[in-house]
GUMAR-450122 format. One record per residue (C-alpha): residue number from 1; x, y, z. Coordinates in Angstrom, 2 decimals. Layout:
REM GUMAR-450122
<sepa><k>NUM</k><u>X</u><v>Y</v><w>Z</w></sepa>
...
END
This chain:
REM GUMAR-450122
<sepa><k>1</k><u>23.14</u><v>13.24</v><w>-22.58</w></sepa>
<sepa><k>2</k><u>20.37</u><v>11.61</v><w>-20.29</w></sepa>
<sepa><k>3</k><u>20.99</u><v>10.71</v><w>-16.58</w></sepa>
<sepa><k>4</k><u>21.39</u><v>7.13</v><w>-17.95</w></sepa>
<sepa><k>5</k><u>23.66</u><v>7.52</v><w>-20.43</w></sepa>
<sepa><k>6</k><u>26.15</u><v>9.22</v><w>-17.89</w></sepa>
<sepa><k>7</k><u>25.66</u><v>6.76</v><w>-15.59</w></sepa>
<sepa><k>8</k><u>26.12</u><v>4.00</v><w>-17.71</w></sepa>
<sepa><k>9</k><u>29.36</u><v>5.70</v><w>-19.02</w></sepa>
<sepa><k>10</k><u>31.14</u><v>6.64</v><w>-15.72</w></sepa>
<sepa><k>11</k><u>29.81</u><v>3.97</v><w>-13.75</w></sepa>
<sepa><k>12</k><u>28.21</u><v>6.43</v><w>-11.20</w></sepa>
<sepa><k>13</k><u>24.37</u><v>5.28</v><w>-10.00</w></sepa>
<sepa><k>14</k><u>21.75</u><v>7.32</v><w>-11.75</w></sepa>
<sepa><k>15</k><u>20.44</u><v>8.75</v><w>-8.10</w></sepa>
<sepa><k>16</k><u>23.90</u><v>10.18</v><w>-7.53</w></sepa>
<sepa><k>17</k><u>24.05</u><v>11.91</v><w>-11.04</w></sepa>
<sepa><k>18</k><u>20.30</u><v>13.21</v><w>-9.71</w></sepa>
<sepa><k>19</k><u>21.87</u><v>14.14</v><w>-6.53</w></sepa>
<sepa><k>20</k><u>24.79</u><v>16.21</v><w>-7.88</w></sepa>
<sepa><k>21</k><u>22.27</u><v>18.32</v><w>-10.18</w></sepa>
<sepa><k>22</k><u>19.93</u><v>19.46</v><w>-6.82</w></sepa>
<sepa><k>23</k><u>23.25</u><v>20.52</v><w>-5.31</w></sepa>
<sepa><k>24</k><u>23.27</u><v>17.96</v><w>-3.02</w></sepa>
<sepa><k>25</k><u>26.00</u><v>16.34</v><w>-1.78</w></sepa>
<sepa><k>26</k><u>27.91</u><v>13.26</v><w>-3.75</w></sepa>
<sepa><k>27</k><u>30.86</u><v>11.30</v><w>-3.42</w></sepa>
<sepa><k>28</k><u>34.46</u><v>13.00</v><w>-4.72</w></sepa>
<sepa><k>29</k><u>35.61</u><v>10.38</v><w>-6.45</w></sepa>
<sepa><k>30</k><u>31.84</u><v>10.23</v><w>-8.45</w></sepa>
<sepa><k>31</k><u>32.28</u><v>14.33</v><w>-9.04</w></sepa>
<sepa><k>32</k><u>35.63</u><v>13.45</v><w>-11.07</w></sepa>
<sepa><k>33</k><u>34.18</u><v>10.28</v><w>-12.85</w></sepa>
<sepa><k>34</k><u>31.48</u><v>12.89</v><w>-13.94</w></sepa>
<sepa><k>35</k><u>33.62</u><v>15.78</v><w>-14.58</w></sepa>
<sepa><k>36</k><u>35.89</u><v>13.27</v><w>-16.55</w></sepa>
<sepa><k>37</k><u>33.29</u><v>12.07</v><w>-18.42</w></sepa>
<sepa><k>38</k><u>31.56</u><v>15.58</v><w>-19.72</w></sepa>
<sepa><k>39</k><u>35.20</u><v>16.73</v><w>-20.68</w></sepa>
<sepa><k>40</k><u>35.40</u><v>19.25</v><w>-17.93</w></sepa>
<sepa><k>41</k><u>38.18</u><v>17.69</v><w>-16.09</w></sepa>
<sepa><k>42</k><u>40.01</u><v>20.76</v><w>-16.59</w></sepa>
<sepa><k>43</k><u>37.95</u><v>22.42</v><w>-14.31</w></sepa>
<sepa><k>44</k><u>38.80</u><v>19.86</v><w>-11.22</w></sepa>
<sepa><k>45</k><u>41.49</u><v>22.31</v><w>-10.51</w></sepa>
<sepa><k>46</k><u>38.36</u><v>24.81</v><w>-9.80</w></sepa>
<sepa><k>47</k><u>37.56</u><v>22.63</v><w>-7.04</w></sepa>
<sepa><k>48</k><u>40.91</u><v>23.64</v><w>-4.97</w></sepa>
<sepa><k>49</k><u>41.44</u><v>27.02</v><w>-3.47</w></sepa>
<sepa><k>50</k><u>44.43</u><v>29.10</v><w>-4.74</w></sepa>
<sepa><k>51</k><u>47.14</u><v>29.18</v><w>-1.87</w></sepa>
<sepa><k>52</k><u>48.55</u><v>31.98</v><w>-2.22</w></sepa>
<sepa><k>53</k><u>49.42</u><v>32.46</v><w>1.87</w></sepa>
<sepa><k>54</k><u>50.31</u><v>29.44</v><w>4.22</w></sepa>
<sepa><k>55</k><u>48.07</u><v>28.26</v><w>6.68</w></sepa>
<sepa><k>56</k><u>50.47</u><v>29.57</v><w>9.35</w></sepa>
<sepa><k>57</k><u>50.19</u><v>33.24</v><w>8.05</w></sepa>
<sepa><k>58</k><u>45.92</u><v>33.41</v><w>9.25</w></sepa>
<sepa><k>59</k><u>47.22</u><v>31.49</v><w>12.43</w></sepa>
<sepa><k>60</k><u>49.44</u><v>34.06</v><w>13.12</w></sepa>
<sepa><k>61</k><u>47.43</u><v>37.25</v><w>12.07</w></sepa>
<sepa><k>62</k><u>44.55</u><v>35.40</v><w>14.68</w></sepa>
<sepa><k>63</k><u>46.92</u><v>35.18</v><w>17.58</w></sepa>
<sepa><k>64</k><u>48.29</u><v>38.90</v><w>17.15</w></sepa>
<sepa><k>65</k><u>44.89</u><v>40.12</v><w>17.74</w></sepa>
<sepa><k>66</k><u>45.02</u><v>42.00</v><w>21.22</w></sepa>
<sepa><k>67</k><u>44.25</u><v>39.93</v><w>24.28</w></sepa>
<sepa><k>68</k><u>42.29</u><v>41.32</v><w>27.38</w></sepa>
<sepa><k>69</k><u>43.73</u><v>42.11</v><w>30.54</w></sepa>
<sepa><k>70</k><u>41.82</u><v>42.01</v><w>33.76</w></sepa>
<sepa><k>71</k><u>42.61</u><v>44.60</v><w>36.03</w></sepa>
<sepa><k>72</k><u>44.35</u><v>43.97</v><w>38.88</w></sepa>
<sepa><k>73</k><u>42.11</u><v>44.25</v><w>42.57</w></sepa>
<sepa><k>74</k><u>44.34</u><v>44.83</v><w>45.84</w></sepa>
<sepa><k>75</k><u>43.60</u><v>42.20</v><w>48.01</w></sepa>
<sepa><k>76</k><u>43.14</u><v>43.24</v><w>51.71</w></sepa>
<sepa><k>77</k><u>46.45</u><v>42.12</v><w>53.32</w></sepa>
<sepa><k>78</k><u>45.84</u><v>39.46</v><w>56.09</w></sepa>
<sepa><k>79</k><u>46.43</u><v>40.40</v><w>59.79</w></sepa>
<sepa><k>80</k><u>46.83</u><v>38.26</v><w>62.77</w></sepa>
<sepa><k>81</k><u>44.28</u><v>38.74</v><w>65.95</w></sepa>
<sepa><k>82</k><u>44.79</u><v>42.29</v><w>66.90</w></sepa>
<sepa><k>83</k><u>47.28</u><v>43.77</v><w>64.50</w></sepa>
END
């Protein structure tokens, strides 16, 4: 199937269908209307990353990390005149 032919089928302008095979950057909704259109909307799901911990779980594995302490100076106590 030419560039044309796709782009006359899903709609999508030829220079985005040219886009998309460099591995540049296109639209979403254009990557479905060409995935759709190829019959490789199966592999949309591809496009999703597998979530198999929450969010919250790398948020709290990053704040457990240990957190630096700065050791404590003794200040030089004030004193009045001739004390």
């Amino acid at each position: 199937m030419s560039q044309q032919d796709l782009a006359d089928k899903t709609g999508v302008s030829k220079r985005s269908i040219s886009r998309l095979e460099q591995g540049e950057s296109v639209q979403l909704d254009n990557l479905f209307k060409i995935l759709l259109a190829l019959d490789l909307g199966e592999n949309i799901d591809l496009l999703v990353p597998d979530q198999t911990k929450r969010p919250s779980y790398y948020l709290e594995k990053s704040e457990s990390k240990n957190k630096r302490v700065r050791k404590k100076t003794k200040k030089n106590e004030f004193k009045w005149g001739d004390e």
